[in-house]
N, C-alpha and C positions, 0 to 999 in steps of 0.2 A: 599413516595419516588416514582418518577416517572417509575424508572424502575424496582420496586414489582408490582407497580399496574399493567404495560405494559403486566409483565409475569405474572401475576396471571387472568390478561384479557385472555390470548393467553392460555392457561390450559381449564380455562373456555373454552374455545371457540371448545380448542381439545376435550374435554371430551365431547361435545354436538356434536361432528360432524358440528359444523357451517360454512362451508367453507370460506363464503363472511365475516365472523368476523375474520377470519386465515387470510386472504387476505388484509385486510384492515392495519392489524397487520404486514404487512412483508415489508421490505424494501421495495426498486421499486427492486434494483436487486435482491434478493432472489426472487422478485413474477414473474419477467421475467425468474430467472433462473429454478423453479418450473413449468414454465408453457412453456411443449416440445409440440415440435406438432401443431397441431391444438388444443388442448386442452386447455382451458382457466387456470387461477391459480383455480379459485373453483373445476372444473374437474379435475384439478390435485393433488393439495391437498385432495380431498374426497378420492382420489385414496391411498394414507398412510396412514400409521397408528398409526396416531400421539396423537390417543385416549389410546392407551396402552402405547403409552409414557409421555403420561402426567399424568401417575397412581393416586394419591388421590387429585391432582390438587396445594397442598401444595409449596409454595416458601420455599426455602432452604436457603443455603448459596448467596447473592451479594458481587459480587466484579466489584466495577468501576474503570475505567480507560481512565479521561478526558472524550471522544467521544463513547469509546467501554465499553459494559461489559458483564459476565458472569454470569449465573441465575445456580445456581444448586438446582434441584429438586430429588422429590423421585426417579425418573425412567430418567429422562434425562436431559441435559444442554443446557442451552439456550445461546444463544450469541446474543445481540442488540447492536445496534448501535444508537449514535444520530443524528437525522436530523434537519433541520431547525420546522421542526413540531410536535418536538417529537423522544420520543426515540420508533423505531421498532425492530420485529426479524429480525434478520439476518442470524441465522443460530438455528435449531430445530429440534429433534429426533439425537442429538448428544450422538456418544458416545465413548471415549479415546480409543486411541490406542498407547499402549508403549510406546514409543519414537518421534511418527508420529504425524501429527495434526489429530483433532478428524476426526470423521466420521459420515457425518452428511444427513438427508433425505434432510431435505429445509438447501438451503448457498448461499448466495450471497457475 
């Protein structure tokens, strides 16, 4: 399924530190919205800590829906979305909060 492989890419990719593999992996808007500043997305994603979020790299629970879904993993929730090219992240280093939408490092 296209969106285990997606997030089990995007794990890989946290656990190794691989910025431009993060990058490639993210919507256009979460990598413009990742990327303040002068800081490109690589520079900005190396800058999180998104290797302690992605803890033994393991896909969890999917749940799709149409266009959007949800990745839960050992340490965090993933949200993609699908594109004409594919399904990317959209939102990564998530994590619930009560009643409120999650809280999340990368969102687009």
């Amino acid at each position: 399924d296209e969106v285990t492989r997606t997030a089990t890419e995007w794990l890989a990719a946290a656990r190794a530190g691989d910025a431009p593999a993060l990058c490639r992996l993210l919507s256009p808007a979460a990598a413009e919205s990742v990327a303040t500043g002068d800081d490109t997305c690589e520079q900005a994603v190396g800058d999180l800590d998104l290797a302690g979020s992605a803890g033994d790299g393991s896909v969890g629970d999917v749940e799709v829906w149409s266009d959007e879904a949800q990745v839960r993993t050992g340490a965090d929730t993933l949200f993609l979305v699908r594109l004409q090219d594919g399904w990317r992240v959209n939102g990564a280093g998530c994590t619930p909060r009560d009643d409120r939408p999650y809280d999340c490092d990368v969102e687009g």
